[in-house]
N, C-alpha and C positions, 0 to 999 in steps of 0.2 A: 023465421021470425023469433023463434026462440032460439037461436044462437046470439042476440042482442045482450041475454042476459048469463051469458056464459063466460067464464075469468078465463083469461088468456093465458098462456101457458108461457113459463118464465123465456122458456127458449126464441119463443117467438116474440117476444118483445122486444128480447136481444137483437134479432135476425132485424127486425124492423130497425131500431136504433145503427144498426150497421150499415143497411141501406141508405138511411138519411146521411149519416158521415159519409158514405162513399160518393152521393151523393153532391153534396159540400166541398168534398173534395177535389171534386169533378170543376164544381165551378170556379173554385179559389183557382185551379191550375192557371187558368188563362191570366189574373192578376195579380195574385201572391203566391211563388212557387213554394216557397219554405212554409206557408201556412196548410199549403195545399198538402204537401211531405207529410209535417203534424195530423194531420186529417185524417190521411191515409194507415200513419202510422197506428192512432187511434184508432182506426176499424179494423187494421189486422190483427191488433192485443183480441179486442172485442173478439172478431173470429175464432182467437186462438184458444179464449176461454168458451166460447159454444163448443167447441170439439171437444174439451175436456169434458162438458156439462151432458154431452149426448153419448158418448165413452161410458159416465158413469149412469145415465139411465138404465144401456143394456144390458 
């Protein structure tokens, strides 16, 4: 109950925001391939900067 009132940790809001573009990307595939690509390409920047973000926690 009381985790309701607990802040989220940067990382995982990233991880969330990645999953929604991947996602999105998933669905643009079937209709717009180069949006779908954009998409894609946007979650793996996003990926690319949580690795660096969890690199420098340890």
């Amino acid at each position: 109950m009381f985790s309701l009132f607990k802040k989220k940790n940067p990382i995982d809001k990233m991880y969330k925001r990645y999953e929604a573009l991947m996602a999105e990307s998933h669905k643009l595939s079937t209709s717009n391939r180069s949006a779908s690509d954009a998409k894609a390409k946007e979650a793996d920047d996003l990926l690319k900067e949580i690795e660096v973000l969890e690199k420098a926690e340890k």
